[in-house]
C-alpha positions as CSV (number, residue, x, y, z in Angstrom):
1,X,63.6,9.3,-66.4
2,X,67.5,9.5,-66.7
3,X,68.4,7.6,-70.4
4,X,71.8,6.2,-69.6
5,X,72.1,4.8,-73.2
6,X,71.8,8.6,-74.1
7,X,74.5,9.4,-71.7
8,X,76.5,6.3,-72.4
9,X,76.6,8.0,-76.3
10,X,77.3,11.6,-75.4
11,X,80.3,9.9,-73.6
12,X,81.2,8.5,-76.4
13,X,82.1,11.6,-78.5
14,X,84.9,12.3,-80.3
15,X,85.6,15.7,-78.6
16,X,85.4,13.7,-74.8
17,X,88.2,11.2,-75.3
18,X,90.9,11.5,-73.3
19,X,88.6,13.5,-70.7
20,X,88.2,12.2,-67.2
21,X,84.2,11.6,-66.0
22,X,84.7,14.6,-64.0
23,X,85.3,16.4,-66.9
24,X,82.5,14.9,-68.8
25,X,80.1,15.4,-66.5
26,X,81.0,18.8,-66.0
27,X,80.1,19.4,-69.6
28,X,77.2,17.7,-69.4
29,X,75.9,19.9,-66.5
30,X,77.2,23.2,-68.8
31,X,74.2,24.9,-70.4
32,X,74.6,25.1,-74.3
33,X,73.1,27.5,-76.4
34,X,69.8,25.0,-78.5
35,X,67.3,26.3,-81.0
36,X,64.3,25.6,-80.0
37,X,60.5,26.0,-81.2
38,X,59.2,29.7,-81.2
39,X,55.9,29.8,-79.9
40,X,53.4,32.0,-82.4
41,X,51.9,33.8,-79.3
42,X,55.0,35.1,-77.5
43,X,56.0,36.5,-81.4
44,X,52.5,38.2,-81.5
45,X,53.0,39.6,-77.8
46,X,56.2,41.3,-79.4
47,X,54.2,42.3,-82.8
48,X,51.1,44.1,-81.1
49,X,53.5,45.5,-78.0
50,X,56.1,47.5,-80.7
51,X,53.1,48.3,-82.2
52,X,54.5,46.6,-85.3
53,X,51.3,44.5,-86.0
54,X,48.8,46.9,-87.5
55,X,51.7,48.1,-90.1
56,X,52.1,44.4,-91.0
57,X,48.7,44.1,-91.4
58,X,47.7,46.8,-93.7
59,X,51.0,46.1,-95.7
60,X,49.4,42.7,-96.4
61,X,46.1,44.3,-97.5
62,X,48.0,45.7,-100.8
63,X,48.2,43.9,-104.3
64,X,51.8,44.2,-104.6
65,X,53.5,40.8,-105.5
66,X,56.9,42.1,-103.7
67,X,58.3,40.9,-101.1
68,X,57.5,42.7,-98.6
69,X,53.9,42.2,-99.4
70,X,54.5,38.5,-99.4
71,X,56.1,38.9,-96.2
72,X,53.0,40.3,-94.2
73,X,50.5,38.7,-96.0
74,X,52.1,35.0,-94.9
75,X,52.8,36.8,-91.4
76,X,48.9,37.8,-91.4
77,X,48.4,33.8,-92.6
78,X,50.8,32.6,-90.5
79,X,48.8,34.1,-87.5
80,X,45.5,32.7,-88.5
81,X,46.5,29.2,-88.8
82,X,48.7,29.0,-85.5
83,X,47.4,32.1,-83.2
84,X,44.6,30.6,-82.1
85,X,46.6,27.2,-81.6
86,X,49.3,25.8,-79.5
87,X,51.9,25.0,-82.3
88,X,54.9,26.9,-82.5
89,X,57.2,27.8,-85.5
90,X,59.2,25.5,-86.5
91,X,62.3,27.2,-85.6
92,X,64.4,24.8,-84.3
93,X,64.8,23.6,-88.1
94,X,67.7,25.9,-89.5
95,X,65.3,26.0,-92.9
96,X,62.3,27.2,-91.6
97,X,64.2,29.4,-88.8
98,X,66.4,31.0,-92.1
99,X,63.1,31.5,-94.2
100,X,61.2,33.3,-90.6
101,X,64.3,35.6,-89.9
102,X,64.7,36.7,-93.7
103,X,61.0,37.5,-93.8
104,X,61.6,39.3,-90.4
105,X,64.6,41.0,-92.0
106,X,62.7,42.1,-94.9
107,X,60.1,43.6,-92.9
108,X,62.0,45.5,-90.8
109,X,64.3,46.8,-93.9
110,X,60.8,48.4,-94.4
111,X,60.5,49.9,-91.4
112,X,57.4,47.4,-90.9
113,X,59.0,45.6,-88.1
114,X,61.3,47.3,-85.7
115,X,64.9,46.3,-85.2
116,X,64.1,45.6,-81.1
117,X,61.1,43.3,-82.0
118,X,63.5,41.5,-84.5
119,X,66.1,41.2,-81.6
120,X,63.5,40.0,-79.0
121,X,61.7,37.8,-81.6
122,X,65.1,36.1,-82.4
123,X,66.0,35.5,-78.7
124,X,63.1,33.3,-78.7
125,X,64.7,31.1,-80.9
126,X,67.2,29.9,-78.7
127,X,67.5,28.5,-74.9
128,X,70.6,28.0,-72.9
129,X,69.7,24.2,-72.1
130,X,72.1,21.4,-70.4
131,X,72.9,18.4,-71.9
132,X,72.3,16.2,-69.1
133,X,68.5,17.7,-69.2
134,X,67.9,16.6,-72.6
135,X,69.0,13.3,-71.1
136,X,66.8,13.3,-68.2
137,X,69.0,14.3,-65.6
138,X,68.6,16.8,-63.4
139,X,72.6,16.9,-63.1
140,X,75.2,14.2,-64.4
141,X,77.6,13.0,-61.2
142,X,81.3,11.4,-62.5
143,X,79.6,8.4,-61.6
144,X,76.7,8.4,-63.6
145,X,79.2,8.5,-65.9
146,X,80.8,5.5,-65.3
147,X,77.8,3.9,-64.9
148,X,76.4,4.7,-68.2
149,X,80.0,3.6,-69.8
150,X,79.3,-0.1,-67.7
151,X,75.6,-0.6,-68.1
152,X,74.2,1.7,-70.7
């Protein structure tokens, strides 16, 4: 369902005034680059098809209180509390999506993770998503717009 206080708000910001609805809108309508959520299977799908799993795995089967060791053995917990489940990372929070990309950086400065499973793992962390969508449009017309400005 459209939220015209939502759109009445984005209207609103500093970086719109001056702009015309048309203009507006057309921003509104522009995909923008969002983080978003990472799900734990499609990062497992990447692991297991680079073949980078099973290294991760025995890595986390030594003593060693390094980081790397760290690194697979919360990668090998990390699976076991959320593989079997639905929740995702938390990546759309900058902490916990800095904290999973410098554990993914450390493992693949080991040569535990490979440089195009870091790549493809990262480009999970985004989506090119359009304003007005997380509004509830489908698109934003001038004047929905207007209407927002009115009744919103």
């Amino acid at each position: 369902m459209p939220n015209y206080t939502a759109l009445k708000a984005y209207a609103a910001q500093s970086e719109f005034s001056g702009q015309t609805d048309d203009q507006i809108s057309a921003a509104a309508n522009t995909p923008v680059s969002v983080a978003v959520n990472t799900p734990i299977g499609a990062v497992m799908n990447i692991l297991l098809t680079g073949g980078d799993w099973p290294k991760i795995v025995q890595q986390s089967k030594g003593t060693g209180t390094d980081i790397i060791t760290l690194c697979a053995v919360n990668a090998v917990a990390l699976y076991g509390q959320q593989g079997q489940a639905s929740d995702p990372i938390q990546t759309s929070t900058a902490a916990v999506a800095a904290a999973f990309n410098g554990s993914l950086a450390a493992l693949e400065s080991v040569s535990l993770v490979s440089a195009a499973s870091v790549a493809s793992i990262t480009a999970l962390q985004t989506r090119l998503i359009a304003p007005a969508a997380t509004m509830g449009f489908n698109s934003v017309t001038p004047s929905e717009i207007a209407a927002a400005r009115l009744y919103g």
